[in-house]
NUZAVEX-407235 format. One record per atom (N, C-alpha, C): x, y, z; atom name; residue in three letters. Coordinates in nm, 3 decimals, padded with zeros to 5 digits, always signed. Layout:
<dodos>
<px->X	py->Y	pz->Z	name->CA	resn->Ala>
...
</dodos>
This chain:
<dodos>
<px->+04.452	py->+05.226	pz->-00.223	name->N	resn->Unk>
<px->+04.322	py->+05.202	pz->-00.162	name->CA	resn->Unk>
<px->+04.224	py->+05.144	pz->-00.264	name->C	resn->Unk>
<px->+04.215	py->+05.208	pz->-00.362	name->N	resn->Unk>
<px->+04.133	py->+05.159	pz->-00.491	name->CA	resn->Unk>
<px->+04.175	py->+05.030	pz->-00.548	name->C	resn->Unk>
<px->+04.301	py->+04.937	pz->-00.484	name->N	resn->Unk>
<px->+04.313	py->+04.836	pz->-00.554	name->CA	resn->Unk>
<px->+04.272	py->+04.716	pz->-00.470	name->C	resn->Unk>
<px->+04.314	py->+04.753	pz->-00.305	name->N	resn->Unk>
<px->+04.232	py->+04.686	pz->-00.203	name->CA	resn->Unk>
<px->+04.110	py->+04.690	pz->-00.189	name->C	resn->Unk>
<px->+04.028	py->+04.809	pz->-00.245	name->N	resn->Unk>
<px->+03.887	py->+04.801	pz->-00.301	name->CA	resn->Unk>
<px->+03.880	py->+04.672	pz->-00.446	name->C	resn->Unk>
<px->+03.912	py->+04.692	pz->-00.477	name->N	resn->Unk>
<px->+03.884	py->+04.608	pz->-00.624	name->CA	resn->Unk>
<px->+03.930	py->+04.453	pz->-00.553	name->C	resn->Unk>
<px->+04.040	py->+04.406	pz->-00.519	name->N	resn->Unk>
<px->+04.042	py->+04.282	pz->-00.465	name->CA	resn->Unk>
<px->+03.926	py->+04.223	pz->-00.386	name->C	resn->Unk>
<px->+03.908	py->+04.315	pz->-00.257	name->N	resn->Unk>
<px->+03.807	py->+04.284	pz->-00.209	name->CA	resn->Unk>
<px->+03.621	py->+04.237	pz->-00.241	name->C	resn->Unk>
<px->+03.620	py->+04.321	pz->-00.348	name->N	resn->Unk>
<px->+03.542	py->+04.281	pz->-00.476	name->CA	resn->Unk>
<px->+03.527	py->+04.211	pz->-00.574	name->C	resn->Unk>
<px->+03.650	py->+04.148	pz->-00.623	name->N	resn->Unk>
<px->+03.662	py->+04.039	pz->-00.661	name->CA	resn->Unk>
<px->+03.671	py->+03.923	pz->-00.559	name->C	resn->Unk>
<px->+03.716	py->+03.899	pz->-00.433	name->N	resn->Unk>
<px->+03.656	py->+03.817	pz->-00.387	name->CA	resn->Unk>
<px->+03.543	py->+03.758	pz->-00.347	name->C	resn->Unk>
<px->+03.474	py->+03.901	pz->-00.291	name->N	resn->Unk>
<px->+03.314	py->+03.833	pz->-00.258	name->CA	resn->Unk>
<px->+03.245	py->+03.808	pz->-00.385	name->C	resn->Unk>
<px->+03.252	py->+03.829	pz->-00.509	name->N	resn->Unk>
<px->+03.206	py->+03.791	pz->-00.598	name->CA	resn->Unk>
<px->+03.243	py->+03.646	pz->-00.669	name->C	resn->Unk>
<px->+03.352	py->+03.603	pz->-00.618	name->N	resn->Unk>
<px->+03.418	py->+03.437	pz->-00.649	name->CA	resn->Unk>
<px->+03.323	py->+03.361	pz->-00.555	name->C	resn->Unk>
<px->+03.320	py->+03.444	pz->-00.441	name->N	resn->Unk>
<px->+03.205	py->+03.381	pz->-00.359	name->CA	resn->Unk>
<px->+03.104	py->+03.319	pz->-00.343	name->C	resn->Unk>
<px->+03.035	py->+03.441	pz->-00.417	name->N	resn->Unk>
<px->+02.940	py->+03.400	pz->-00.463	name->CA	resn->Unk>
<px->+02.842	py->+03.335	pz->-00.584	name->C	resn->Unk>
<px->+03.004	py->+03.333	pz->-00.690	name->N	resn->Unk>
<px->+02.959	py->+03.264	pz->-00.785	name->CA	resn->Unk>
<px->+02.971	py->+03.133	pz->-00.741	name->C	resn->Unk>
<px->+03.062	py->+03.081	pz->-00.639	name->N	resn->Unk>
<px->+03.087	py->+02.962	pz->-00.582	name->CA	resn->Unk>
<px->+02.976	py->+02.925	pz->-00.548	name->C	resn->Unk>
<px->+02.946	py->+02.959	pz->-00.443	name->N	resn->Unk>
<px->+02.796	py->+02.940	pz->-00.378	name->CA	resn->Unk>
<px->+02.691	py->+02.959	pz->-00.482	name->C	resn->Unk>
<px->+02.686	py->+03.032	pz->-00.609	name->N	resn->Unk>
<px->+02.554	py->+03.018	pz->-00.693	name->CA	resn->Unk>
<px->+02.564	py->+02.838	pz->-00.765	name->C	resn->Unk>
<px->+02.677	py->+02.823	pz->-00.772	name->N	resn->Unk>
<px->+02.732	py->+02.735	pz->-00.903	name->CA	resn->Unk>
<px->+02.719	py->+02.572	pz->-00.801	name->C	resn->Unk>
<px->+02.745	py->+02.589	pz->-00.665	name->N	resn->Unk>
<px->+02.768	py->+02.456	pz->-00.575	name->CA	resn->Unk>
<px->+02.635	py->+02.385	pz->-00.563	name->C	resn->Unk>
<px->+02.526	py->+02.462	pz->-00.552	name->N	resn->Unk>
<px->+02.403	py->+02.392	pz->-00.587	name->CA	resn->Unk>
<px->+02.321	py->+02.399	pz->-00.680	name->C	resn->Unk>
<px->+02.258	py->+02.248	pz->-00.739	name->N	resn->Unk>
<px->+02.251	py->+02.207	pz->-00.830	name->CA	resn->Unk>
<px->+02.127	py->+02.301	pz->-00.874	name->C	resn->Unk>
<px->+02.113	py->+02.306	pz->-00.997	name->N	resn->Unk>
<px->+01.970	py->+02.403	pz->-01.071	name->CA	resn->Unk>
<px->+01.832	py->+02.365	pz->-01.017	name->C	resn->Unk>
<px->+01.836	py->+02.214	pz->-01.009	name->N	resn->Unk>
<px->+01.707	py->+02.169	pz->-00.999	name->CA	resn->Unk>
<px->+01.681	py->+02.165	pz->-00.850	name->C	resn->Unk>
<px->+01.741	py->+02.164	pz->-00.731	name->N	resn->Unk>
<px->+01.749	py->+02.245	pz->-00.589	name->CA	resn->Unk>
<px->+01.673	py->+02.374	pz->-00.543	name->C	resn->Unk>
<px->+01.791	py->+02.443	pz->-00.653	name->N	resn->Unk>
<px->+01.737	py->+02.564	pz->-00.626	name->CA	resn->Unk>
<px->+01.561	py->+02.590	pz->-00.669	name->C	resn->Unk>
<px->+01.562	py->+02.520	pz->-00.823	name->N	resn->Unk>
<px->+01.418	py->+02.582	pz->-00.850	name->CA	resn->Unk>
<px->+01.292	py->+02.466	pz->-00.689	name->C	resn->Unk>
<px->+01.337	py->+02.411	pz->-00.733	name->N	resn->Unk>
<px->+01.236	py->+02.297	pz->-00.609	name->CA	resn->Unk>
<px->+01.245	py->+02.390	pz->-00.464	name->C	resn->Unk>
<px->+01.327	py->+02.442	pz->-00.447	name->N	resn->Unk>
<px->+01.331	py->+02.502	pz->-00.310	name->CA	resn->Unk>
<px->+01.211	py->+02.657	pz->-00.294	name->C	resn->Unk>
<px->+01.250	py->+02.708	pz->-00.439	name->N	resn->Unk>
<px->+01.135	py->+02.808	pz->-00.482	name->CA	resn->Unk>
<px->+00.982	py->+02.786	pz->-00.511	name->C	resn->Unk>
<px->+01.007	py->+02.700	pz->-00.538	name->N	resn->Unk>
<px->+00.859	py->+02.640	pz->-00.632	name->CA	resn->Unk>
<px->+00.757	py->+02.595	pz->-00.501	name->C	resn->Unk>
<px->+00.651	py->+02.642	pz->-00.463	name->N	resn->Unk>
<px->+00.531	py->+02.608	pz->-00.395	name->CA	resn->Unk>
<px->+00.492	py->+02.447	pz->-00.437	name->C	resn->Unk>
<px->+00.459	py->+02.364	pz->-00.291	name->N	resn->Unk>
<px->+00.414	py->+02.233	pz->-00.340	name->CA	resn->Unk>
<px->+00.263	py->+02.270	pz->-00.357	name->C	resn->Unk>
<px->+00.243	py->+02.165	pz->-00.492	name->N	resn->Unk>
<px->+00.095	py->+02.197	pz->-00.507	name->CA	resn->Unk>
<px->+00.014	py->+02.067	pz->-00.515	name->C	resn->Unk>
<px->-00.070	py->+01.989	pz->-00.455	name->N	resn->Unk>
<px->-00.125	py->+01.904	pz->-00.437	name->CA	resn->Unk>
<px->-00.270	py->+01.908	pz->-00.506	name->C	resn->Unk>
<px->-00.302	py->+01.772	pz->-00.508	name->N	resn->Unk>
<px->-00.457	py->+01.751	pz->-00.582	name->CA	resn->Unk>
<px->-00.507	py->+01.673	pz->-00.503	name->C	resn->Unk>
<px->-00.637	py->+01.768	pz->-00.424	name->N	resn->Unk>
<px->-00.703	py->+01.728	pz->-00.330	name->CA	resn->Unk>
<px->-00.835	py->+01.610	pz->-00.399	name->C	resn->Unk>
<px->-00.844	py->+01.479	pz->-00.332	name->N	resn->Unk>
<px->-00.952	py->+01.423	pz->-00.397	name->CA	resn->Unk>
<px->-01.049	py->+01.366	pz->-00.244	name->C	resn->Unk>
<px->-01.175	py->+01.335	pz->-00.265	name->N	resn->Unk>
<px->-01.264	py->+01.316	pz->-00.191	name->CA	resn->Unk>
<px->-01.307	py->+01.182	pz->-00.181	name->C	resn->Unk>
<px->-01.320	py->+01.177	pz->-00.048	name->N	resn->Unk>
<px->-01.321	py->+01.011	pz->-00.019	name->CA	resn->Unk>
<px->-01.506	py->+00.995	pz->-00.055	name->C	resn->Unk>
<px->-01.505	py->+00.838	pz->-00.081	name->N	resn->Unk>
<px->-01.615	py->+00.803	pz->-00.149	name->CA	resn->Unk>
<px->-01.713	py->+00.768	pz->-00.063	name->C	resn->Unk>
<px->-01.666	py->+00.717	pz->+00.109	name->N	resn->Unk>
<px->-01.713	py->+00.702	pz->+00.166	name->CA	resn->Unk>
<px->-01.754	py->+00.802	pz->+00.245	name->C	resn->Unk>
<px->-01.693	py->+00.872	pz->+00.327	name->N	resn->Unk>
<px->-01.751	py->+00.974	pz->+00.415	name->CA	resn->Unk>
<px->-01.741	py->+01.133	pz->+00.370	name->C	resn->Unk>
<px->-01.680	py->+01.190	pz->+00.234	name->N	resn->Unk>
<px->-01.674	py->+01.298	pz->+00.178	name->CA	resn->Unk>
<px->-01.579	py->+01.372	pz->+00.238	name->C	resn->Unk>
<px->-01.437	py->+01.339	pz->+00.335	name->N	resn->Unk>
<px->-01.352	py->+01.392	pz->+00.365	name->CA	resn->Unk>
<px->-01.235	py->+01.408	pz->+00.240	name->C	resn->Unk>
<px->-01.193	py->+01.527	pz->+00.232	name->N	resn->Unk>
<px->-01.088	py->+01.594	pz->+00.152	name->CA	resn->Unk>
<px->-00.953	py->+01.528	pz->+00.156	name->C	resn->Unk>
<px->-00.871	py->+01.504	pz->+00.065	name->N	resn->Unk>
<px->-00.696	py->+01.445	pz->+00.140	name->CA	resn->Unk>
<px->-00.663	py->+01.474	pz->-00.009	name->C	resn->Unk>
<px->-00.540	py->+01.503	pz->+00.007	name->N	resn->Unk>
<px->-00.430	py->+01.461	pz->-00.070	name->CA	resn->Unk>
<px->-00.452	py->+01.347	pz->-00.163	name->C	resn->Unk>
<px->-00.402	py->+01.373	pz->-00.303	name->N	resn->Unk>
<px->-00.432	py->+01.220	pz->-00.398	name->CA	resn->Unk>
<px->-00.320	py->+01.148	pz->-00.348	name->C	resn->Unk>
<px->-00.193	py->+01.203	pz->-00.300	name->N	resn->Unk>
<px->-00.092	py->+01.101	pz->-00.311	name->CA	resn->Unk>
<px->-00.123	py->+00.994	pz->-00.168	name->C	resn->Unk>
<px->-00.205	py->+01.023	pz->-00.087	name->N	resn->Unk>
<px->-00.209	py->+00.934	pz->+00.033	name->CA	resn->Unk>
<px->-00.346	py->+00.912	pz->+00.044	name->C	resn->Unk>
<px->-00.404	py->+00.893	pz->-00.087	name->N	resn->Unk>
<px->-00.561	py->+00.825	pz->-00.029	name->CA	resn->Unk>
<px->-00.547	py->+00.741	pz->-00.123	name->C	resn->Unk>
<px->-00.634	py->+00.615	pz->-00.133	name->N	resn->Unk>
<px->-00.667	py->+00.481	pz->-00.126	name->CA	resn->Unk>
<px->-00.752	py->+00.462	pz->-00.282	name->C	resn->Unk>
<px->-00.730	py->+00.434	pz->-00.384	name->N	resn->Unk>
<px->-00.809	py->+00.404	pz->-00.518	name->CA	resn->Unk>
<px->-00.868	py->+00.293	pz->-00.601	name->C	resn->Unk>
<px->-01.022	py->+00.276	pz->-00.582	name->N	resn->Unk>
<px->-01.061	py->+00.169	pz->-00.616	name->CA	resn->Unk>
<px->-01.132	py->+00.202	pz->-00.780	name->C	resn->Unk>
<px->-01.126	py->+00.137	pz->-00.832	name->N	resn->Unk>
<px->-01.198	py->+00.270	pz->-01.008	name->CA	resn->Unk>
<px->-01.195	py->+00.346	pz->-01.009	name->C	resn->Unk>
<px->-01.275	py->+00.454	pz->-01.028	name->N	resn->Unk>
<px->-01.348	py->+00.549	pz->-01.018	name->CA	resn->Unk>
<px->-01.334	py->+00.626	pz->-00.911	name->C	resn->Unk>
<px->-01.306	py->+00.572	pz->-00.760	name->N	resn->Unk>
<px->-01.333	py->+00.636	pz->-00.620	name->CA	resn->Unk>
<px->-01.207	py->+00.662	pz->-00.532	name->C	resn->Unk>
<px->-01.256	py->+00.700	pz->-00.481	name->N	resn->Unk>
<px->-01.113	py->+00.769	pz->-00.392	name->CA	resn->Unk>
<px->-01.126	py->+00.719	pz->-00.227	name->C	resn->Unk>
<px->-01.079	py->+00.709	pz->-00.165	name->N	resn->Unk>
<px->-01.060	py->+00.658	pz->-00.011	name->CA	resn->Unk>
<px->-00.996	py->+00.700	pz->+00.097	name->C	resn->Unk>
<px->-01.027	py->+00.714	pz->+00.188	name->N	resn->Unk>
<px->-00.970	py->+00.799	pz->+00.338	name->CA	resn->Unk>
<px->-00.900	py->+00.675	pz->+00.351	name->C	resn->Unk>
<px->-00.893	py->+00.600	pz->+00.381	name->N	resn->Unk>
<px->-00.886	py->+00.469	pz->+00.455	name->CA	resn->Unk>
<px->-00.899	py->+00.344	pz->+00.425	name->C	resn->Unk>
<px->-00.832	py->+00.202	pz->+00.465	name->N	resn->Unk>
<px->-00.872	py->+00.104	pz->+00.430	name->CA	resn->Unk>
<px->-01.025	py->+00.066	pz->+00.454	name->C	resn->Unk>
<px->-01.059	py->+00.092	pz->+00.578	name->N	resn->Unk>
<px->-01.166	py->+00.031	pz->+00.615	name->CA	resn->Unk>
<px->-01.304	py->+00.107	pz->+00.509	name->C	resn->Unk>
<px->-01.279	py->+00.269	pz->+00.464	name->N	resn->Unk>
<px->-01.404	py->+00.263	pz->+00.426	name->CA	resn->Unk>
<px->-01.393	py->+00.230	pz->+00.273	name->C	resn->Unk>
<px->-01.229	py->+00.204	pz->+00.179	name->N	resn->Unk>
<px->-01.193	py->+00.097	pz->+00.087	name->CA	resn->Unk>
<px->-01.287	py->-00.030	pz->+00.077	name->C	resn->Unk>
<px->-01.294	py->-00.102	pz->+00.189	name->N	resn->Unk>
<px->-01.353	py->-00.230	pz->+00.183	name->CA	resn->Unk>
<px->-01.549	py->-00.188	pz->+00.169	name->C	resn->Unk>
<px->-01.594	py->-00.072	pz->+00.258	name->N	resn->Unk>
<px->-01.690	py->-00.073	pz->+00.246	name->CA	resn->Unk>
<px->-01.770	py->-00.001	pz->+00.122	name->C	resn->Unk>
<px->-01.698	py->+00.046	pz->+00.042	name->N	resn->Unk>
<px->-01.699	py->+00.085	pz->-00.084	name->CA	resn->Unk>
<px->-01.799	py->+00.214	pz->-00.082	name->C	resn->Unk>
<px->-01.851	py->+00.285	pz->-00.164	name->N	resn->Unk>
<px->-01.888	py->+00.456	pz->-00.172	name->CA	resn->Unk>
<px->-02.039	py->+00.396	pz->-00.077	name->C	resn->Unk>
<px->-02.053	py->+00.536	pz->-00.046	name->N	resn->Unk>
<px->-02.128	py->+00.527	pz->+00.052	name->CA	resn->Unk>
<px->-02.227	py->+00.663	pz->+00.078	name->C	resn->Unk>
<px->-02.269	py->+00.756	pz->+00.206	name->N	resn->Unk>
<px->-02.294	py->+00.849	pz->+00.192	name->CA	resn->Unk>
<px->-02.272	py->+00.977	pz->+00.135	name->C	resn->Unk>
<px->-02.129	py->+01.008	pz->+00.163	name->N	resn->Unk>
<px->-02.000	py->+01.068	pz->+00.097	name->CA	resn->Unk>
<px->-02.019	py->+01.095	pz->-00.039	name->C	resn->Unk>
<px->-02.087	py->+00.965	pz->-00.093	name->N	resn->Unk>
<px->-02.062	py->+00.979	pz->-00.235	name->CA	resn->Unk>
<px->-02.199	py->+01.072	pz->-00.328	name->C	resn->Unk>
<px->-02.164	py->+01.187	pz->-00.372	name->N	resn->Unk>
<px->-02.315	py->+01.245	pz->-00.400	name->CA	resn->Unk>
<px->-02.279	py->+01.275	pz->-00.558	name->C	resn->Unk>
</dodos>
């Protein structure tokens, strides 16, 4: 009984070294790791977004093309 215990224990543990070892390090930590974003403020109307999807002219930041073209504005304090 104690040796069909021990087999059985050594398998789920091949197991799961399998499964620790099959995905890659940098997976795992990215899957843990919280996304963290840098919120920037548009120049024109003072709405909040994400840096990676707003619009950059110098200095300023942008919701949008259109208020891009109309350059800082109220928004901007």
């Amino acid at each position: 009984m104690i040796r069909l215990i021990f087999w059985i224990a050594i398998v789920f543990a091949a197991i799961w070294l399998w499964r620790k070892f099959k995905t890659p390090a940098r997976a795992r930590r990215e899957d843990n790791k919280p996304a963290s974003l840098t919120m920037v403020r548009c120049a024109q109307c003072g709405v909040h977004l994400p840096e990676d999807s707003a619009l950059r002219r110098d200095s300023h930041w942008y919701c949008s093309q259109p208020h891009l073209e109309q350059g800082p504005g109220n928004g901007a304090r």
